[in-house]
N, C-alpha and C positions, 0 to 999 in steps of 0.2 A: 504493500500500500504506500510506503513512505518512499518508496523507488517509484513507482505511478507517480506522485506528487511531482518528486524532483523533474520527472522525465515532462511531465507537464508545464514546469513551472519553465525549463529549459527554453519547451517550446513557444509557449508564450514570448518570453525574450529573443528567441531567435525573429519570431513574425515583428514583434515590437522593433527590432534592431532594422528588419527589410523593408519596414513601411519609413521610419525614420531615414535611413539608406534612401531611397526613393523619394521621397521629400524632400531630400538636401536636392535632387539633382533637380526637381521642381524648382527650387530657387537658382539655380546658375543656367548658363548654357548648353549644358550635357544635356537637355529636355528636348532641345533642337536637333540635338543628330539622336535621340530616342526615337521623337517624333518622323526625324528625316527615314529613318530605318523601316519601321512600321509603312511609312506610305511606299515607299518602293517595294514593299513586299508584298500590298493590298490593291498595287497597280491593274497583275489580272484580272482577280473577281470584282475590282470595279469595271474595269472594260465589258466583262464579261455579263453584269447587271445592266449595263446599260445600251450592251447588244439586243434587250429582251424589250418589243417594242410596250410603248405601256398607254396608248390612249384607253382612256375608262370607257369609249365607247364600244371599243372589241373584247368582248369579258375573256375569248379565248385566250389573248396576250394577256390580258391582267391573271389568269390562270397560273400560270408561266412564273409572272412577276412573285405572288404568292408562296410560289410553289420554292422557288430560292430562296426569300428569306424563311420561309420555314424551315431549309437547310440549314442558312446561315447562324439560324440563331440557334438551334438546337444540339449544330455541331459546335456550341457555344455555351453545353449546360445550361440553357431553357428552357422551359415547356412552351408548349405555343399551342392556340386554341384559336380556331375559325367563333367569328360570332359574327353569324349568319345576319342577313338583309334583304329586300326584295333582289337585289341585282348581284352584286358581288359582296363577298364577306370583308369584315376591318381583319386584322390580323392581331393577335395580343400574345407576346413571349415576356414570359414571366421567371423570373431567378429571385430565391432567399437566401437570405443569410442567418444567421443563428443571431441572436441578439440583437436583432433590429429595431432600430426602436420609430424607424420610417420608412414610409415607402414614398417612390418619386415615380409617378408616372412620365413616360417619355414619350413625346408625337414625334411622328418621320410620316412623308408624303411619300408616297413610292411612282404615281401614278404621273401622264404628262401632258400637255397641250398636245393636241395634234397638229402634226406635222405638213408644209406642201414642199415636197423634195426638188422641186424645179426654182424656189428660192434659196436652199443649203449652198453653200460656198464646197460642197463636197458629194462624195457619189452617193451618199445615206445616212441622215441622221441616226440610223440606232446602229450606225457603223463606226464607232468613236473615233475621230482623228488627231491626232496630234502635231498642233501646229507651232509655229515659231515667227516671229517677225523680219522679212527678207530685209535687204540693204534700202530698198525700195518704201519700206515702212508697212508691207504689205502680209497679211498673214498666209505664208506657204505650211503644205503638209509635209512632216518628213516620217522615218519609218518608225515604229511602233518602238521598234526596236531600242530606239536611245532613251526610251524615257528613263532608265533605271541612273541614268546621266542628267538628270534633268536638269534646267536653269529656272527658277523662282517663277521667271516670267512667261516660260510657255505654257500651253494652255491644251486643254482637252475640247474639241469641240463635239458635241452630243447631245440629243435632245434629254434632257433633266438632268445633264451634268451638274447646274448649279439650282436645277431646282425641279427636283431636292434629293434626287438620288446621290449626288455627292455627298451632303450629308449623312445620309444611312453607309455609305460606305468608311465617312472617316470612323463613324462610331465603334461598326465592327475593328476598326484597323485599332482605336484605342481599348478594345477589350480583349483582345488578343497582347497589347503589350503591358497590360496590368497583368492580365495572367501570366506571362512569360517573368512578369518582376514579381510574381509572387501576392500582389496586392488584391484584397477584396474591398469591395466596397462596405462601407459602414450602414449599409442600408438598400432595401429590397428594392428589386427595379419590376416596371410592366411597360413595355414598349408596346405603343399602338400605334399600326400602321394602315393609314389610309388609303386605298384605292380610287378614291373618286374626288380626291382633293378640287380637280380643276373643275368636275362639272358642280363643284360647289357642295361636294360632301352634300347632297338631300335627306340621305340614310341615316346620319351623324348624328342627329338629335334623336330620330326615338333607339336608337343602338344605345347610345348612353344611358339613354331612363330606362331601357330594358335589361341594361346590363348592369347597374350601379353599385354594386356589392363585389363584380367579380372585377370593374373599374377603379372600386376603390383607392382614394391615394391622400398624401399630406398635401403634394403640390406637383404644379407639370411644365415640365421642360421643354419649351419647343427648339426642335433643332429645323429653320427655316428662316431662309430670307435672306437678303443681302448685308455686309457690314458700311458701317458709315463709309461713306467716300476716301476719305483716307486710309483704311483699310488696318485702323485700328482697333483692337478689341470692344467688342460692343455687345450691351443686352440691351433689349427692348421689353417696356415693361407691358407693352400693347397694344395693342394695332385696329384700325377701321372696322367694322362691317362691312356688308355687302348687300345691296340691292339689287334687282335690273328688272329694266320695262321696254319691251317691245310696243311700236308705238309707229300706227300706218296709219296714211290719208289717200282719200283715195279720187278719182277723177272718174273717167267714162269707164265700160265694161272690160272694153280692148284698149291697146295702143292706138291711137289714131295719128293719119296725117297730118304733120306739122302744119302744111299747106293747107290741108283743106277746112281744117277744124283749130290753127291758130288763131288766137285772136276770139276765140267761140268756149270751146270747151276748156275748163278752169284745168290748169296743170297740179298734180298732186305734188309733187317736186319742189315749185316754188309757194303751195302753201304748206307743206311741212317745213319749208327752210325758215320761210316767214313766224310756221309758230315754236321752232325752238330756237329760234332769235331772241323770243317775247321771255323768254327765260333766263337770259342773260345780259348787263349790262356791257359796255365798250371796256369796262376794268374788270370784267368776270366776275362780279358778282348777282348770286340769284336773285333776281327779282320778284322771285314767288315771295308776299308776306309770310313770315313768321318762319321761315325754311330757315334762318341761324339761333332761332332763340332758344334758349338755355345755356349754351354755351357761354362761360365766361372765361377769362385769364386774368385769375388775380395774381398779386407779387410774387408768390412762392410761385407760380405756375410758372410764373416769365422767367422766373432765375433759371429754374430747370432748365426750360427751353433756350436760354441765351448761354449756359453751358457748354452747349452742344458748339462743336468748330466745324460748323459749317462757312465755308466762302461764296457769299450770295453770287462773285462774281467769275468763279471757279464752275458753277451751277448750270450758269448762263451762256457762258462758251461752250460747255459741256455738251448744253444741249442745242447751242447754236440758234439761241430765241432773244431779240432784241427787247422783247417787256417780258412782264409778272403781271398774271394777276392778280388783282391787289384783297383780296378772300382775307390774309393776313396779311402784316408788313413785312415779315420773313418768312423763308421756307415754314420752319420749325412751326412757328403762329400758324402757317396755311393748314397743316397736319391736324390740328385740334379740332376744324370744324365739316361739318357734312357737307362733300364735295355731290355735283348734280353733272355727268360727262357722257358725251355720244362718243358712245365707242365704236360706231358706224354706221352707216350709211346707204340705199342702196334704190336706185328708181330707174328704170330704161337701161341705153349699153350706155359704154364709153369706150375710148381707144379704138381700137380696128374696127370694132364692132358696132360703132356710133352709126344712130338712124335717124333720120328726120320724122321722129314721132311723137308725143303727145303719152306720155308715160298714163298706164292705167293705176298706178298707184306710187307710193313713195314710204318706206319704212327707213326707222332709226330704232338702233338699239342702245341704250343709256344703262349705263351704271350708276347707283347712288353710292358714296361710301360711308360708312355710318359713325356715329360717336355716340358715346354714353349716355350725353345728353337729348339724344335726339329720339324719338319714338318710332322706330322703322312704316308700322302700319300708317302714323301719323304724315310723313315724311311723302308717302306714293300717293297716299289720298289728297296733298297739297296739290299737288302736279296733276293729277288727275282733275282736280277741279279747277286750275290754273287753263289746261286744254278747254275744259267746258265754257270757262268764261270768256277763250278765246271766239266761241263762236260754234265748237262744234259738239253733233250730237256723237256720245262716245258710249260704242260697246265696246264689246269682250270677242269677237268674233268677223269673218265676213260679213260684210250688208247685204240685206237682200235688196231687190230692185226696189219693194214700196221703200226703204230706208234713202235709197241711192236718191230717188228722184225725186221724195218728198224732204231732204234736208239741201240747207247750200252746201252744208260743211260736212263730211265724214271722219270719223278715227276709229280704228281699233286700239284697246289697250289693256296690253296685261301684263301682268305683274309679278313677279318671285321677289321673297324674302330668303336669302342662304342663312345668315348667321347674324347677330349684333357685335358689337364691338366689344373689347373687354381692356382693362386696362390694372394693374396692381402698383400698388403704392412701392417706393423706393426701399424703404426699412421695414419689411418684411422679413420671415426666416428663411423665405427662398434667395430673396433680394441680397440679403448679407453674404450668402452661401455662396452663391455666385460670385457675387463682384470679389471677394476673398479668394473664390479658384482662380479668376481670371487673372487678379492682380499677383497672384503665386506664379502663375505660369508667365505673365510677360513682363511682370517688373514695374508697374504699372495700374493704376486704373483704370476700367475699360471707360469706354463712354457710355452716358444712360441716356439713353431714349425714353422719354415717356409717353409716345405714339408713333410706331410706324403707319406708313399713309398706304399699305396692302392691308391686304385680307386676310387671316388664316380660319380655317373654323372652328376657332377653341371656346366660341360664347357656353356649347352645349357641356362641357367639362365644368366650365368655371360655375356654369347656373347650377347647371345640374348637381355636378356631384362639390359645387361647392370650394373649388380647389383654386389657392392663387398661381398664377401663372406666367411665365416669365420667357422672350424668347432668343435663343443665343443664336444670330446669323452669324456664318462663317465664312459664307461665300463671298468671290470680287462682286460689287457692284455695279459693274460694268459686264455682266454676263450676258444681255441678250435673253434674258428667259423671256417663254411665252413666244417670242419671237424665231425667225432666221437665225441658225449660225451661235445658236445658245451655247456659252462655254463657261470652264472654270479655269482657277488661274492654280499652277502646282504648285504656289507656293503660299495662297489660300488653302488650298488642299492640306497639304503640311502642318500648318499654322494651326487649322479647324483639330487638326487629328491632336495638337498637342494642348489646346484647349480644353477636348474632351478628355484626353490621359487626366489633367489637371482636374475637370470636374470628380471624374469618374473615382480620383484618390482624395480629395477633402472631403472630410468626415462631417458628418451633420447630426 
């Protein structure tokens, strides 16, 4: 018995001595070639994830996508359990620890925009290339082969590189080098992984209230999004909502002759342009009454946000736009409040395809982005009745002919709600836990965000089951996500994977 003790008490000291060991390199630079190590090792099965194409509308590739991290994680001492949905399942890989006295729930997106391969700067998005900037200034591919040579600054291009399968891929790369350093975490993990992130998570909310016992958690980590511009360390302690409203006007039954019926039959084109003009002023702001109200920025608010180092005129070049509009007087101010945006467009041809006709109808598709203060339901039905007061009569549906010929004006419009906004105070016990790892790992404080201006759909976590939430982006902000030619930078890559080492060893 008294030899059991000893041999126990040994090994206690020994674990004690390799977590301390390991922590020391936390604070120095040895954390960088830890980190360097790990990613060049995690280089295939990242390629190899993001060979696996993943739009949510084909469930047979999201099959696929499932189907590897349930490998991944289990050939990683998890359990992992499907929790079913009308369309494709969430994913949840669960691992304990003895004496825990927390558990951390973890979001990862797995799933991606789709893709139109005739605008890739390459032969197939879910074929990862690796590129490099020529003399030329121009991004060339070179062979696969060098990555394990990489330079900080070249780049993976693939559709969900940076968003967000990069992420899920540094994560595994940092739990594989805890384990090779002997480290457990001081507390129980459940990683849930979403499949239908982009078509706006619909399933997410009743999945959470159906599941909320086996979701249980103290608090949830998002690993998602871009880092500040500078591309240093950064949590975000919250992020927008999400709206959208599909929104047609409409003209004559067919396309008609320009010639023969210009001048005659009202073009739907130019009175949809006309009525989401009436929405916005010359400085962009909404001129629906009451669409800013509640929103305020008192003293502490503003400190927060003037914290932040942002260069308004770094911003501007960036995005090669001569104004702002003026929503807030700084970026950071514009973030806080509910944005109203046509995210396109669409009536007749254009290009090669342009006809001398008289459009039968005219559609925009708007996204709202939401805030705390804002009431989402509240929010559509302004705008809806903003259309009516323009003039016109507005269903939910096509018009039938008595509608067409007995009003001047027509609309369709309808409406989804994805998620509300969520936001967590700074001095929190996740807040602390955090900025503590980050600052261990870079030497440094990260930067805090108190609103990123995307989406994630974490409202249903935080209402639901109650849990504060905080989200650590790793990626370059300069990725392309959503768009052409999506990429990550390796030395975000790198950086993300020693982050999470970092989290994954401070104790909570």
């Amino acid at each position: 018995m008294r030899y059991l003790s000893n041999r126990f008490l040994l090994l206690s000291v020994l674990f004690f001595f390799s977590f301390e060991v390991f922590s020391q390199k936390l604070n120095d630079k040895k954390l960088r070639s830890i980190s360097d190590k790990y990613a060049k090792t995690s280089f295939d099965d990242f390629k190899e994830l993001l060979s696996i194409p993943n739009d949510a509308n084909h469930h047979a590739d999201i099959e696929k996508n499932i189907k590897w991290c349930e490998d991944a994680f289990t050939t990683r001492d998890f359990n992992t359990i499907r929790i079913d949905t009308e369309t494709v399942p969430l994913l949840l890989a669960s691992r304990n620890v003895k004496n825990a006295k927390k558990t951390v729930l973890i979001y990862f997106q797995i799933d991606g925009q789709p893709v139109d391969t005739s605008k890739w700067s390459q032969r197939n998005p879910y074929i990862p290339a690796l590129k490099r900037k020529n003399t030329n200034g121009e991004w060339e591919e070179i062979d696969w082969s060098n990555i394990r040579a990489y330079d900080d600054d070249w780049r993976i291009y693939a559709r969900s590189a940076s968003d967000a399968k990069g992420p899920a891929a540094m994560f595994l790369a940092a739990l594989d080098a805890i384990e090779d350093a002997k480290i457990t975490p001081n507390f129980n993990m459940k990683i849930i992984m979403d499949f239908e992130e982009e078509l706006g998570s619909p399933r997410l909310p009743k999945a959470v209230k159906d599941n909320k016992e086996l979701l249980s958690a103290d608090m949830l980590v998002i690993f998602d999004g871009p880092m500040h511009i500078t591309n240093q360390p950064t949590l975000v302690f919250g992020a927008r909502g999400i709206a959208t409203i599909t929104l047609t006007t409409y003209g004559p039954i067919e396309p008609q002759h320009s010639g023969h019926y210009g001048n005659y039959a009202p073009n739907p084109a130019l009175g949809l342009s006309k009525l989401l003009a009436s929405m916005k002023d010359n400085n962009g702001l909404v001129t629906i009454p009451g669409y800013y109200d509640g929103v305020t920025i008192d003293e502490k608010t503003e400190e927060i946000l003037k914290a932040i180092p942002d260069d308004e005129t770094e911003i501007r070049n960036r995005l090669q736009i001569g104004s702002v509009d003026k929503v807030g007087s700084y970026y950071q101010e514009a973030l806080q409040y509910p944005s109203l945006n046509i995210r396109g467009m669409q009536s007749g041809w254009i290009n090669e395809a342009a006809r001398t006709i008289i459009p039968s109808w005219a559609r925009a598709e708007l996204d709202l982005r939401l805030v705390l203060e804002s009431n989402p339901e509240r929010l559509v039905q302004l705008v809806k009745t903003h259309i009516q007061k323009q003039g016109y009569h507005v269903i939910d549906r096509e018009p039938t002919k008595e509608e067409r010929v007995s009003n001047d004006k027509v609309a369709s419009f309808t409406s989804e709600i994805s998620y509300q906004s969520f936001r967590t105070d700074f001095d929190t016990e996740i807040g602390k836990w955090l900025r503590k790892a980050l600052s261990t790992a870079h030497g440094s404080d990260p930067i805090m965000e108190r609103m990123a201006g995307g989406s994630i759909p974490i409202s249903p976590f935080v209402v639901t089951l109650g849990l504060p939430a905080v989200s650590v982006p790793t990626v370059n902000r300069d990725n392309n996500q959503h768009s052409p030619n999506e990429n990550i930078r390796l030395g975000n890559y790198r950086e993300g994977i020693k982050t999470m080492i970092a989290i994954l060893s401070e104790k909570l």
